[in-house]
C-alpha positions as CSV (number, residue, x, y, z in Angstrom):
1,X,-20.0,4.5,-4.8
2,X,-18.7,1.0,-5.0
3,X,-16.1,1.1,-2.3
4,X,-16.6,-1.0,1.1
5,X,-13.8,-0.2,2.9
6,X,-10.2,1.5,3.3
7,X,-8.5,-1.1,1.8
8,X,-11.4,-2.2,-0.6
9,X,-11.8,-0.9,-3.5
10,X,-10.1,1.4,-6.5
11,X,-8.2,1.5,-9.8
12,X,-7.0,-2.0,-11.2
13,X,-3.4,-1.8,-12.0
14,X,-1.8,-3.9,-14.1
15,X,0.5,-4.8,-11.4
16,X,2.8,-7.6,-12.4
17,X,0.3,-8.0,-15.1
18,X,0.7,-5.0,-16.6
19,X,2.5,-1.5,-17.1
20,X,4.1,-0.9,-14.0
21,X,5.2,2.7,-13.4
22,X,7.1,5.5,-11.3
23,X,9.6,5.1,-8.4
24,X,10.9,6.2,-5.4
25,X,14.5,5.6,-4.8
26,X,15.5,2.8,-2.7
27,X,18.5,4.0,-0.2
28,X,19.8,2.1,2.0
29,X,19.6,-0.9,-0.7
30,X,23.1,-1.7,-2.2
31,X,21.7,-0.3,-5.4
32,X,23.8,2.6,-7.3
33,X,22.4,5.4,-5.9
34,X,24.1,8.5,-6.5
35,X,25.0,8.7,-3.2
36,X,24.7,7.5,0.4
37,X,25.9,11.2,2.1
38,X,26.9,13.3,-0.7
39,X,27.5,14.5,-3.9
40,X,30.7,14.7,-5.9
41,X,30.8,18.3,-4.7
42,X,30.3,17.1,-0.9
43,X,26.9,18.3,-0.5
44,X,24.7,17.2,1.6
45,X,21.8,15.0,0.7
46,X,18.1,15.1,2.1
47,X,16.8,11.4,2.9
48,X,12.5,11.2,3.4
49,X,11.8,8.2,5.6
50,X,10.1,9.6,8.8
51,X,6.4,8.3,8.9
52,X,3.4,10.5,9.1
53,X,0.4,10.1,10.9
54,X,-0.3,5.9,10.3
55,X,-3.7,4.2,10.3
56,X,-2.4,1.2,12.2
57,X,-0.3,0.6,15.2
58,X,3.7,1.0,15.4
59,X,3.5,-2.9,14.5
60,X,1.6,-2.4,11.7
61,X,3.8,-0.1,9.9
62,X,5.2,0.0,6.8
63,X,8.3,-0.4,6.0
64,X,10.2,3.2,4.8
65,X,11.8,3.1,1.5
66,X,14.1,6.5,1.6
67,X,14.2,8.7,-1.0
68,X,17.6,10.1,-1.2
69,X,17.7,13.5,-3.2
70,X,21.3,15.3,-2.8
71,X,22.3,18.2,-4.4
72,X,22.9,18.4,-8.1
73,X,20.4,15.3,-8.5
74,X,17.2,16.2,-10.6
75,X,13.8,15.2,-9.1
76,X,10.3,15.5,-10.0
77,X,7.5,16.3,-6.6
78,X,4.4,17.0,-6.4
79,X,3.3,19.2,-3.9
80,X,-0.3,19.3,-3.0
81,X,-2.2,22.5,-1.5
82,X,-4.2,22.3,1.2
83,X,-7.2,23.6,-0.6
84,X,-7.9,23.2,-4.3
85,X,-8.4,26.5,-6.1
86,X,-6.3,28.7,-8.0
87,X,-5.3,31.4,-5.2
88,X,-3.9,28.7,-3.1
89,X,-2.3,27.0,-6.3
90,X,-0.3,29.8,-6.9
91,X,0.7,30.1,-3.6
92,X,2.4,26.9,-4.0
93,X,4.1,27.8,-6.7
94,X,5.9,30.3,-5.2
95,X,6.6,28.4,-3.0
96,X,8.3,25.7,-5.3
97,X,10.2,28.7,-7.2
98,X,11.4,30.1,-3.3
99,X,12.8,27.0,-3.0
100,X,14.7,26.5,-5.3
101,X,12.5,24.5,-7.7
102,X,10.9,25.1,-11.4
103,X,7.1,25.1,-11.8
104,X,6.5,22.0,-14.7
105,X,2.6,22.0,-14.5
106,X,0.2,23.3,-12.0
107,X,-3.4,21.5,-11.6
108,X,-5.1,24.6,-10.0
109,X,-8.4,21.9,-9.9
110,X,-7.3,19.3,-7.5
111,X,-4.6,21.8,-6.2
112,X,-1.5,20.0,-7.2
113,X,1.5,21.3,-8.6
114,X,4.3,19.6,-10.1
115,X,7.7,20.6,-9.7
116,X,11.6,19.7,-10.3
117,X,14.1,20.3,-7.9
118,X,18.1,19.5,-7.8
119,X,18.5,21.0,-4.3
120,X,18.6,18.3,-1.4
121,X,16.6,20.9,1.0
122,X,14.0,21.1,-1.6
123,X,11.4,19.1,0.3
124,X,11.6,20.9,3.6
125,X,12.0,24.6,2.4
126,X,8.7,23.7,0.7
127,X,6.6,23.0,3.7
128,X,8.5,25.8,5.3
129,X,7.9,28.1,2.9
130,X,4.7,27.4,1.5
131,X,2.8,28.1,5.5
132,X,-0.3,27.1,5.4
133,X,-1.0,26.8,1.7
134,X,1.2,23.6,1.3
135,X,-0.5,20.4,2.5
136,X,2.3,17.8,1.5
137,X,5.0,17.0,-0.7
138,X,6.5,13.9,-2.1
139,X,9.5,12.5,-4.6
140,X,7.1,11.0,-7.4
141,X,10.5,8.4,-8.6
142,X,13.3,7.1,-6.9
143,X,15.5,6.9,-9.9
144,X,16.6,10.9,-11.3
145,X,14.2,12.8,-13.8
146,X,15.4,10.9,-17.3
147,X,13.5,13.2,-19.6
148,X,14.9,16.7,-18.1
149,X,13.0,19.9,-17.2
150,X,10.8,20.9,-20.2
151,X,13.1,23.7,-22.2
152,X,10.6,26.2,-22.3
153,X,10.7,26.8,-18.2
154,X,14.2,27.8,-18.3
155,X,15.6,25.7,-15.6
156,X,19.0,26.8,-14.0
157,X,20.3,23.6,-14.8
158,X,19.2,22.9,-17.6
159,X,17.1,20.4,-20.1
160,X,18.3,16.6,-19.0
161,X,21.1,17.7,-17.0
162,X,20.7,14.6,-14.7
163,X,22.1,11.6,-16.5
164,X,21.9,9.2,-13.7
165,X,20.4,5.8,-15.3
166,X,20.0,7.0,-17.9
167,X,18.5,4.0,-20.2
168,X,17.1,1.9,-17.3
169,X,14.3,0.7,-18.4
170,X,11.4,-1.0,-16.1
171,X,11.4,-5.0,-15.9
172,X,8.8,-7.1,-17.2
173,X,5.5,-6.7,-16.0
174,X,3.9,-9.6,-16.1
175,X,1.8,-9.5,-18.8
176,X,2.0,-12.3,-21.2
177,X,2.6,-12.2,-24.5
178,X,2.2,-14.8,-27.0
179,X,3.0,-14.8,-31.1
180,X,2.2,-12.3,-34.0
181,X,-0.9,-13.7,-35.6
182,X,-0.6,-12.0,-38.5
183,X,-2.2,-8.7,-40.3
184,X,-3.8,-10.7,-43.2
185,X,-8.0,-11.3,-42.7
186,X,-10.8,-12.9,-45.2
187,X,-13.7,-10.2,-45.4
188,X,-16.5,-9.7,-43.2
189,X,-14.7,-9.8,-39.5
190,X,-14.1,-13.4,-40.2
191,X,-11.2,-13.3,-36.9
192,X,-15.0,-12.3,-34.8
193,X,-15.5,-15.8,-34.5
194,X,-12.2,-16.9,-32.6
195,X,-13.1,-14.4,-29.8
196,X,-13.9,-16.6,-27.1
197,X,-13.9,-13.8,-24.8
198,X,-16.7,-12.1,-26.5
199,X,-19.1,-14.8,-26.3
200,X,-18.6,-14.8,-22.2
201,X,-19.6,-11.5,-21.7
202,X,-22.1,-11.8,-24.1
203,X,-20.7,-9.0,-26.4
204,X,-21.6,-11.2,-29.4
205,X,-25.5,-10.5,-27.8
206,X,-25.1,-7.3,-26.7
207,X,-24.2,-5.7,-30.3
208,X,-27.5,-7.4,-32.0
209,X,-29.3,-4.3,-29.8
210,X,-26.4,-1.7,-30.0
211,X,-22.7,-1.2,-31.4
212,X,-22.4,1.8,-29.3
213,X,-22.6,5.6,-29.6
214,X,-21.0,7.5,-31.5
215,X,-20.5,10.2,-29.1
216,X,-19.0,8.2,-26.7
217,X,-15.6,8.4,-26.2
218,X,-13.1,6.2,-24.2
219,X,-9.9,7.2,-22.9
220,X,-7.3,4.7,-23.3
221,X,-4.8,5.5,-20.7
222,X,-1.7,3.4,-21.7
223,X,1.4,3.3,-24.2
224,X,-0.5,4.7,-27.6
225,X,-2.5,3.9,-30.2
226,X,-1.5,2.9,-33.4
227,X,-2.7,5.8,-36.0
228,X,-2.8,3.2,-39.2
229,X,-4.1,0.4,-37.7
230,X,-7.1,-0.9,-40.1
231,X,-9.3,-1.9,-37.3
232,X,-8.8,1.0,-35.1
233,X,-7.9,4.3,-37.7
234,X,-11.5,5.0,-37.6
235,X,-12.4,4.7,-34.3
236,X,-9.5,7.2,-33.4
237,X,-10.3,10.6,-31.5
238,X,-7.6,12.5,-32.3
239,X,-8.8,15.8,-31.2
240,X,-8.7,14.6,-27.9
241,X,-6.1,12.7,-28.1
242,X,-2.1,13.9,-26.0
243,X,0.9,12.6,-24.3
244,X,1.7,13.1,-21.1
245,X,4.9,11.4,-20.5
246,X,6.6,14.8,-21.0
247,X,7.4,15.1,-17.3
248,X,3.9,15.2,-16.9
249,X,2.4,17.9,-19.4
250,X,0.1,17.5,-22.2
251,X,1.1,17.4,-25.6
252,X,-1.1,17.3,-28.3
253,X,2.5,17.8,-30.9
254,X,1.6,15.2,-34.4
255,X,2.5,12.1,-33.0
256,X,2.8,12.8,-29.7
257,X,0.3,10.1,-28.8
258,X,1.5,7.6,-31.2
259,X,3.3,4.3,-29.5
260,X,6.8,4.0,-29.7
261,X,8.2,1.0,-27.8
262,X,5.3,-0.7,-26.8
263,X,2.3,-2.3,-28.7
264,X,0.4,-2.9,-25.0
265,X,-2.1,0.3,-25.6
266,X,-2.7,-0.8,-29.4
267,X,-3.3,-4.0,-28.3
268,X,-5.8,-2.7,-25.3
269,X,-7.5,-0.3,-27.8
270,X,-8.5,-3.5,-29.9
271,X,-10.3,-5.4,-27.5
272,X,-12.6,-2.0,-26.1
273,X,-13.2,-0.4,-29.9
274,X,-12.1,-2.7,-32.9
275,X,-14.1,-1.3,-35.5
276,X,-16.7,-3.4,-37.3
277,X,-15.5,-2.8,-40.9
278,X,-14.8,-6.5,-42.4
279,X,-11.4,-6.7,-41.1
280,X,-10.1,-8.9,-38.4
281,X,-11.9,-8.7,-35.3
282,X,-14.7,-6.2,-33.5
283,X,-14.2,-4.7,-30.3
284,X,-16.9,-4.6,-27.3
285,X,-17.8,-1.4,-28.4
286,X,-17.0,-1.1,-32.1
287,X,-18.7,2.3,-33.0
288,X,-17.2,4.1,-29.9
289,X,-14.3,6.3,-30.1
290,X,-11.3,5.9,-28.0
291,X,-8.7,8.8,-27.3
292,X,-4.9,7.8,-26.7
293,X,-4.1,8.9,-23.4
294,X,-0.3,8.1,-23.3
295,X,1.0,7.8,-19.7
296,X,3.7,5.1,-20.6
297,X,7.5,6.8,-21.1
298,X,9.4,4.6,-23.6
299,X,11.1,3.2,-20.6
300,X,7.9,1.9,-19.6
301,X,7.3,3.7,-16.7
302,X,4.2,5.3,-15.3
303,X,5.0,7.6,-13.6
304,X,2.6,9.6,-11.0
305,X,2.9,13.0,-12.9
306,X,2.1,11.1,-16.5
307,X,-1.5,9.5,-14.7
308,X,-2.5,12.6,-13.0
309,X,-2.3,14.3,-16.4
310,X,-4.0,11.9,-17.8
311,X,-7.3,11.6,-15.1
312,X,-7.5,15.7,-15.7
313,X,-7.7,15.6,-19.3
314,X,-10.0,13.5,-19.7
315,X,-12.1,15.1,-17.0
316,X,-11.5,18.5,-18.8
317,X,-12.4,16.9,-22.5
318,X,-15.4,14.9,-20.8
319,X,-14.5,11.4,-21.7
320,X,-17.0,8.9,-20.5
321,X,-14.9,6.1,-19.8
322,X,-11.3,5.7,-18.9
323,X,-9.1,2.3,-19.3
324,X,-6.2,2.1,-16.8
325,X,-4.3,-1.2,-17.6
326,X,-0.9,-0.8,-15.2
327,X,-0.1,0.7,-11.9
328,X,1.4,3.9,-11.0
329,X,5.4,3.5,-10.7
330,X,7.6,3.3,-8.6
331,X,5.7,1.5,-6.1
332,X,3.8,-1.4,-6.4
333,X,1.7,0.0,-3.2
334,X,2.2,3.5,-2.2
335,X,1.3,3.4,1.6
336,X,-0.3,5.8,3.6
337,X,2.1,5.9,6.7
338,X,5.4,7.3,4.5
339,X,5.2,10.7,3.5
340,X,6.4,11.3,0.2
341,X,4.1,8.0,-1.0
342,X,1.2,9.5,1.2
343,X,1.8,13.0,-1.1
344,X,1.6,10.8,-4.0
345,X,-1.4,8.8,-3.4
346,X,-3.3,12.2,-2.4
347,X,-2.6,13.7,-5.7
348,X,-3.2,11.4,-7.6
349,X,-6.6,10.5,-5.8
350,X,-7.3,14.0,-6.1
351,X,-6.9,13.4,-9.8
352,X,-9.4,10.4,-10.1
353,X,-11.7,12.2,-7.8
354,X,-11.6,15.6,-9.9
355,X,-12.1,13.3,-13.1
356,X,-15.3,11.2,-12.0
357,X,-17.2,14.6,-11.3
358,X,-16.6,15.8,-14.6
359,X,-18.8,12.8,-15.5
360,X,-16.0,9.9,-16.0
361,X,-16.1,6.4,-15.2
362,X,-13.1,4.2,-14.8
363,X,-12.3,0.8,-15.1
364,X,-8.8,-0.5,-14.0
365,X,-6.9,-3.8,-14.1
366,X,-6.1,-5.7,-10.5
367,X,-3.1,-6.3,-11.1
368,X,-0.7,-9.8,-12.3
369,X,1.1,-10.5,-9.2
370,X,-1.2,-13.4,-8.0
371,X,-1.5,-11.7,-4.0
372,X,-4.6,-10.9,-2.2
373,X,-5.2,-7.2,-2.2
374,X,-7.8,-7.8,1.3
375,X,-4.5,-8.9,2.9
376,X,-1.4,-7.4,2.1
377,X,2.0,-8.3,4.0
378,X,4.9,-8.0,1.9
379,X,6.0,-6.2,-1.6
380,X,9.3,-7.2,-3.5
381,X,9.1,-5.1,-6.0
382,X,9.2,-1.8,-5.2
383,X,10.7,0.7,-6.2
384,X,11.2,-0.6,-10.0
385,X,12.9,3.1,-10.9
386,X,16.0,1.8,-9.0
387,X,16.8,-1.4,-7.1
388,X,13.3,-3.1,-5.1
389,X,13.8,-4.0,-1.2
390,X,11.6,-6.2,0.4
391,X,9.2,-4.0,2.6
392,X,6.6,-4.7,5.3
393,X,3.3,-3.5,3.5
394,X,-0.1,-3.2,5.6
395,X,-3.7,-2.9,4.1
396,X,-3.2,1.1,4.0
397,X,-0.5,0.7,1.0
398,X,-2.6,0.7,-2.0
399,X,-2.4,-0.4,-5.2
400,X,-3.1,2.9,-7.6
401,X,-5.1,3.4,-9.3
402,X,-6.6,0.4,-8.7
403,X,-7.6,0.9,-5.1
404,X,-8.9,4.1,-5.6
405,X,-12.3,5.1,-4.7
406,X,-14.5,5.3,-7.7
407,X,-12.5,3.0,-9.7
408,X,-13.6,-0.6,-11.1
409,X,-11.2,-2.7,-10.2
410,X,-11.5,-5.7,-12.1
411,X,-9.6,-9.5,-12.1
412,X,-8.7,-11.9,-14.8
413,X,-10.7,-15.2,-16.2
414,X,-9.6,-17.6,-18.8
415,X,-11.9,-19.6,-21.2
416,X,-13.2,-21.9,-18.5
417,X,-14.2,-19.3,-16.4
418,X,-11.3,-19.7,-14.1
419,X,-9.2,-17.1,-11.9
420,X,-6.5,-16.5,-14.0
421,X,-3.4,-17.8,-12.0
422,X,-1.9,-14.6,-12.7
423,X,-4.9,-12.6,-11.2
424,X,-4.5,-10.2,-8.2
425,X,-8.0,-11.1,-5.6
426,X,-9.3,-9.8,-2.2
427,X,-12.6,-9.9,-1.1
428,X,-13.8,-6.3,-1.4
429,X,-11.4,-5.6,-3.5
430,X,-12.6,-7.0,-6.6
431,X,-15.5,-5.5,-8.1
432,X,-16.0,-7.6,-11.5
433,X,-13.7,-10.3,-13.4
434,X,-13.7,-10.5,-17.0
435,X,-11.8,-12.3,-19.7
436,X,-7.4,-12.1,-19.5
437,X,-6.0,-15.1,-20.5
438,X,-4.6,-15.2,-24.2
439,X,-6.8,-12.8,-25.3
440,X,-6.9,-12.0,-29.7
441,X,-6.7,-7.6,-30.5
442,X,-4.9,-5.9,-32.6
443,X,-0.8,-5.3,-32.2
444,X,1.2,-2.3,-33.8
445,X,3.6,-4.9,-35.9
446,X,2.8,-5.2,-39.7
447,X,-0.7,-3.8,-38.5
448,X,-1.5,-7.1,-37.0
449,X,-3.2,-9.3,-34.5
450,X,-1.8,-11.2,-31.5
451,X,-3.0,-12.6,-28.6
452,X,-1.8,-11.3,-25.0
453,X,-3.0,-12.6,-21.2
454,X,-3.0,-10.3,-18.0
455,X,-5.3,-8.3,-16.1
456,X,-4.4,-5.7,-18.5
457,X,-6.3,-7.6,-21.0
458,X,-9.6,-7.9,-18.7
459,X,-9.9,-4.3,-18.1
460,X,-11.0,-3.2,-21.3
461,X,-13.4,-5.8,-21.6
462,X,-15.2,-3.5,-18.4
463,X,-14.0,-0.4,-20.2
464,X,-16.1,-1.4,-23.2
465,X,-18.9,-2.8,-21.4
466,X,-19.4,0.8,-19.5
467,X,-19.1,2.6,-22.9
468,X,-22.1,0.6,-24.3
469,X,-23.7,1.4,-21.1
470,X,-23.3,5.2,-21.2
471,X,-24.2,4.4,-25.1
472,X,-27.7,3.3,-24.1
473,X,-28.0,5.2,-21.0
474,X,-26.4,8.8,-21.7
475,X,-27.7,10.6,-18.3
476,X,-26.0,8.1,-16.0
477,X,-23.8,9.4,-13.8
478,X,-20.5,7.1,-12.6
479,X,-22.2,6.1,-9.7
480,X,-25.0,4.7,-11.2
481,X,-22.8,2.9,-14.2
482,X,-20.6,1.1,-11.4
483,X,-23.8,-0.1,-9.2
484,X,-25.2,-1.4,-12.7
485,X,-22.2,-2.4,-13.9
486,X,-21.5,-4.7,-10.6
487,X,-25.8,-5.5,-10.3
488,X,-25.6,-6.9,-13.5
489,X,-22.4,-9.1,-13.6
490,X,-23.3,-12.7,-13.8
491,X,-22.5,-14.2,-9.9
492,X,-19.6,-16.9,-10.0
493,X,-19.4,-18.9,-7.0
494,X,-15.5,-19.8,-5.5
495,X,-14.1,-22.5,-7.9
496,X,-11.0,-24.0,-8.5
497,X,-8.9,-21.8,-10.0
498,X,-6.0,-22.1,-13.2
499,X,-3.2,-24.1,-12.2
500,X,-4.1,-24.3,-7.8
501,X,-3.0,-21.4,-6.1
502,X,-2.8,-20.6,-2.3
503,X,-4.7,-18.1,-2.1
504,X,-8.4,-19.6,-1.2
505,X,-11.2,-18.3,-2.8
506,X,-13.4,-16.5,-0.3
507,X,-17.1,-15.4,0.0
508,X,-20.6,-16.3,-2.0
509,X,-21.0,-16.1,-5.2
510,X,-22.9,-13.2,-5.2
511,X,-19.2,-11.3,-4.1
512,X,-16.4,-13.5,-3.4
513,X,-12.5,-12.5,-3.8
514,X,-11.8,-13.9,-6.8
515,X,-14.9,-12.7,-9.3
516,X,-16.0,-9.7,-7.1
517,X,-20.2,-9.6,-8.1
518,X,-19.4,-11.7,-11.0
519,X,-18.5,-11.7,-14.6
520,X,-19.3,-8.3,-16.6
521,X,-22.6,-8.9,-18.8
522,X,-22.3,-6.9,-21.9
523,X,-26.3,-7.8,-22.4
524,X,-27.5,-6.8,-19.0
525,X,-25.5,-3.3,-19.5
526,X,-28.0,-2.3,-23.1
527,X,-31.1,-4.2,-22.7
């Protein structure tokens, strides 16, 4: 694979660039938690900060964010088995029922279960109870389960029962978005010609040879696509396509997948597969199909659950490519050394992992919060559920899915071939850069066009790029597309970047922090 190190390599997130999602609450924070001891009743609340076993010294370590889950507070876990089959998996599940939980949705193929829980002792009578079938367990939010248990598992206490913030929504991620562009277009693509970002990949080249498969199909993990959109209706798989935000379970209900307060996977569906029909703009791949993946609540969280869904179904409908334009909420970084961020990040590897042997590739955005990802010291903006702390961070809290292994992890140019200023870097890190900055697709008002920036934006250029790959070159396995995919990129030595920054660029231009191996080559990837 394409990963050099620990702390090298993974799943672009649009960090503060993109859709941030999931938490993990912040005790100990003068945030309104539900409570510091106890509940209203006077029972006793569990608190997860102890570290497990850390990568680093004692002075390297993290800094704990608790997770403070007392009794009548409804929480969502996962809980991971130590071995992935289905005997094991249903030994976690009971398990999760014993103690005091309800079963939402087992993965018996990466041996993850997810579970809700209102009892503070939930965590411990878990690993208690579950012997030597249960590996780990960890809160997946800070902030209480907003959606409730699904009604058809018959929880004891009911479907949204837990009220607490109940219409927080996340803050701004940092993705830029500039003004409606309007839905009106002359014939014949005539908006093809004000796609800069086309022209430096060399999409524009690329599509004289091939337009893309039409068995190809693109999973566009994100907030929806919009069903009526002229320049995307076509290129819609809607057989595959299924929400996930329902505490994690899929839902293929009519409209399910459709977007409801955010226009940010409509927009990202525009720039990968934009049909080529005569109306406003073409996509990298215009005769691919893309299925919406919806992993964004209408809060616009991400939540752990929501992605791991996601990474298994497309790995059980055999997408070829995946898109992954946010990071996983609550936590900006989920690190290694805390345990119920350790649970997490094992699921949800297990996910990615589980995925990419099923035969999909995924490209994922680096992230908008301008840090060095080869470097990490600090995070202020974690958890996003409830109220952020600042937190010592170390290179063994990773940005997911970004710095997954398997995953391209890809950072953000403008016109000029410039680091976007917004643009997460790190040598190793970086696999790839491609286009971000005020970038033209498609938007779910009056059917439209707009332009956006963020590493959310430079994502699906890669996305694209790999789907004309696997177009051309059927029989390549993910490995081979990401060694292509980074062999091929056109080397960018360290330049200035947009606006200064104080972050230096490091390395040659063959890999250097800020481009990775260079700027994807849509020409390189079908010729």
């Amino acid at each position: 694979m394409h990963h050099r190190s620990p702390h090298g390599r993974g799943v672009a997130l649009v960090a503060a660039g993109g859709l941030f999602a999931a938490s993990l609450l912040a005790a100990g924070s003068a945030t309104a938690s539900p409570a510091d001891d106890s509940d209203a009743s006077g029972s006793s609340a569990t608190t997860s900060t102890t570290s497990s076993t850390t990568t680093g010294t004692a002075q390297d370590a993290s800094t704990p964010v608790p997770v403070v889950t007392p009794d009548g507070y409804l929480m969502s876990y996962v809980v991971n088995a130590k071995v992935a089959n289905p005997g094991q998996t249903r030994l976690v599940e009971r398990a999760v029922v014993a103690a005091g939980g309800v079963v939402v949705q087992s993965w018996p193929q990466i041996g993850v279960v997810v579970a809700h829980s209102d009892r503070a002792a939930f965590r411990p009578d878990v690993l208690r109870l579950g012997g030597n079938a249960v590996s780990s367990v960890g809160a997946s939010r800070t902030a209480a389960v907003s959606e409730g248990t699904p009604a058809d598992l018959s929880p004891s206490w009911g479907k949204g029962a837990s009220g607490y913030q109940k219409g927080h929504s996340k803050p701004a991620n940092g993705d830029l978005s500039d003004a409606l562009t309007g839905a009106a277009a002359p014939a014949a693509d005539p908006r093809e010609a004000e796609q800069w970002d086309m022209v430096q990949i060399k999409a524009d080249q690329a599509h004289k040879i091939t337009d893309g498969d039409r068995s190809v199909v693109v999973g566009v993990l994100d907030s929806g696509i919009d069903p009526d959109h002229p320049d995307l209706a076509d290129n819609i798989d809607v057989a595959d396509s299924v929400s996930c935000v329902g505490a994690g379970r899929p839902d293929q209900s009519p409209g399910a997948w459709y977007p409801t307060t955010s226009d940010h996977g409509t927009h990202v569906a525009g720039t990968i597969g934009a049909a080529r029909n005569g109306t406003g703009i073409v996509g990298v791949a215009p005769n691919v199909r893309m299925a919406a993946v919806k992993v964004v609540n209408d809060d616009g969280f991400i939540y752990p659950e929501y992605a791991i869904c996601g990474f298994i179904w497309a790995g059980e409908r055999k997408m070829d490519v995946t898109n992954n334009s946010y990071y996983i909420d609550p936590m900006e970084y989920w690190c290694g050394d805390q345990p119920d961020q350790a649970a997490v990040r094992t699921a949800v590897e297990r996910a990615v992992a589980w995925s990419t042997k099923q035969g999909v590739v995924h490209a994922a955005a680096a992230g908008n919060s301008a840090k060095d990802l080869a470097n990490k010291t600090t995070d202020s903006a974690s958890p996003n559920d409830t109220k952020p702390i600042t937190r010592k961070i170390n290179n063994d809290c990773l940005d997911i899915p970004t710095e997954l292994p398997g995953v391209v992890t890809v950072s953000a140019t403008n016109r000029s071939q410039q680091l976007a200023s917004f643009s997460n870097r790190g040598l190793g890190v970086i696999d790839v850069a491609a286009p971000g900055r005020t970038i033209l697709s498609t938007v779910v008002a009056s059917n439209g066009y707009g332009t956006k920036s963020g590493t959310s934006m430079a994502s699906p250029h890669v996305a694209g790029v790999l789907a004309l790959m696997k177009s051309v070159h059927p029989d390549w396995t993910p490995a081979q597309m990401i060694a292509k995919l980074r062999a091929q990129a056109d080397d960018r030595a360290c330049s200035a970047p947009e606006g200064g920054t104080s972050i230096p660029c490091t390395g040659p231009a063959t890999d250097n922090s800020y481009y990775g191996e260079g700027i994807v080559d849509a020409l390189d990837a079908v010729s």
